[in-house]
C-alpha positions in Angstrom: 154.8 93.6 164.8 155.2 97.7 164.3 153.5 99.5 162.2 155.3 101.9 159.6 153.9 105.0 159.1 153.2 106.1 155.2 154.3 109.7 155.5 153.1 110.5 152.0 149.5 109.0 152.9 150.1 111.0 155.9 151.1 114.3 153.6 147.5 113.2 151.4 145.5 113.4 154.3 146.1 116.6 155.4 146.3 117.9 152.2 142.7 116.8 151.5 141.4 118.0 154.8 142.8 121.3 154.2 140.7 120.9 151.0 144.0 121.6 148.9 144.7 119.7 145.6 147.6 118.6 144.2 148.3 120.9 141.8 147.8 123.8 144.6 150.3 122.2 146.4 152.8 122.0 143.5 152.1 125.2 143.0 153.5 126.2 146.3 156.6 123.8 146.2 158.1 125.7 143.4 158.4 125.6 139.8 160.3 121.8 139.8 156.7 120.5 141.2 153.7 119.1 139.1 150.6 117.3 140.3 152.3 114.1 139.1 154.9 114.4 141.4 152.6 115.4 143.9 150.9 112.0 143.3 154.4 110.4 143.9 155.2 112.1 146.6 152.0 110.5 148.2 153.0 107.0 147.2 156.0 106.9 149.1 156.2 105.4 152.7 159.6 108.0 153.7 160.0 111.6 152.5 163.0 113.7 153.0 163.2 115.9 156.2 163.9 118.6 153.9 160.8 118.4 151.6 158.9 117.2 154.6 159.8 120.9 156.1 158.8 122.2 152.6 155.7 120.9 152.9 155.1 121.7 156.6 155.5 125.4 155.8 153.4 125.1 152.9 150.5 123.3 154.4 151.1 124.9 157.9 151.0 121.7 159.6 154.2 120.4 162.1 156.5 118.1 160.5 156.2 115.3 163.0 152.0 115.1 161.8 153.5 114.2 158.7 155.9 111.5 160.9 153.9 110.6 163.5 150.1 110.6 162.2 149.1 106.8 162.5 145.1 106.4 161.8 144.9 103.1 162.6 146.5 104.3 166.1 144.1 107.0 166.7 141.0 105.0 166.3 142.3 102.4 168.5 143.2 105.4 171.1 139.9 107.0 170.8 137.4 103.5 170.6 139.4 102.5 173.7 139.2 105.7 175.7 135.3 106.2 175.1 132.4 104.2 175.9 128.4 106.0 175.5 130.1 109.0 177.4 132.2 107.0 180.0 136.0 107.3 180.5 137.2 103.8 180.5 140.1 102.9 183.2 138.9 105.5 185.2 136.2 104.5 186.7 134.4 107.9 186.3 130.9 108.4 184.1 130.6 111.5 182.5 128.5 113.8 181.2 128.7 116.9 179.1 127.0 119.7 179.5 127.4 122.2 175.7 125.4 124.7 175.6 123.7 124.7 171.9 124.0 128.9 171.5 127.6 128.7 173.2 128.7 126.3 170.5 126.6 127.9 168.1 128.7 130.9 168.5 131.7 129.1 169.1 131.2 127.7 165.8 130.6 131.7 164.0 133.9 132.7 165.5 135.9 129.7 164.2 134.1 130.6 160.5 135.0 134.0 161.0 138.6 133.2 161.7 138.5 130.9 158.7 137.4 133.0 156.3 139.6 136.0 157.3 142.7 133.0 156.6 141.3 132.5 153.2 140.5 136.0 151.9 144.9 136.3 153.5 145.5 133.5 151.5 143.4 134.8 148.7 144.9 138.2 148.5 148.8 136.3 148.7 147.9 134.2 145.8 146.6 137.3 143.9 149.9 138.8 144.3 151.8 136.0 142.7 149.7 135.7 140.0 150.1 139.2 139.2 153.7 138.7 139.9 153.7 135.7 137.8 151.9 138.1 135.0 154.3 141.1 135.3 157.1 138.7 134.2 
């Protein structure tokens, strides 16, 4: 039997991962949006193409995450590909060499990068405030 995938649960998920509520995210869609329709939205198993693009640019995530994202699917992918460091079907142990400062640093830059995104994203939703204001 095949799976459907929820797209609003899907739209939810990243929503919360990018640490965005609802009424952020109504916000963005335009004055028609609310957080209860928000709320709906995430309810339903099928969006439109059109308000799934809405929300794509909005969220800056690919449409087809919001079509394709199955999370029973990806466990199963991922408990079935690892085993205590081992590639299963292949045959092939292996080990992973991460070197703590190398990741430490990796880790500053991605922050950096981060927080350069949200003071953008800051300074953008400054401006339509004060646009909204100026009205």
């Amino acid at each position: 039997m095949e799976q459907k995938i929820h797209q609003g649960r899907n739209i939810k998920r990243f929503r919360e991962m990018l640490n965005i509520k609802q009424e952020a995210l109504a916000y963005n869609l335009g004055e028609d949006w609310n957080q209860k329709k928000i709320s709906m939205l995430e309810q339903k198993d099928v969006i439109e193409d059109k308000l799934l693009k809405q929300i794509s640019a909005v969220l800056k995530i690919p449409v087809e995450a919001f079509q394709n994202f199955d999370e029973e699917q990806a466990v199963n992918i991922i408990s079935n590909t690892f085993d205590n460091g081992a590639f299963l079907n292949t045959g092939h142990s292996a080990s992973f060499n991460v070197n703590p400062i190398d990741k430490l640093i990796q880790l500053h830059e991605e922050k950096i990068v981060l927080y350069e995104r949200m003071l953008k994203e800051k300074d953008e939703m400054m401006a339509r405030l004060e646009k909204l204001i100026s009205k």
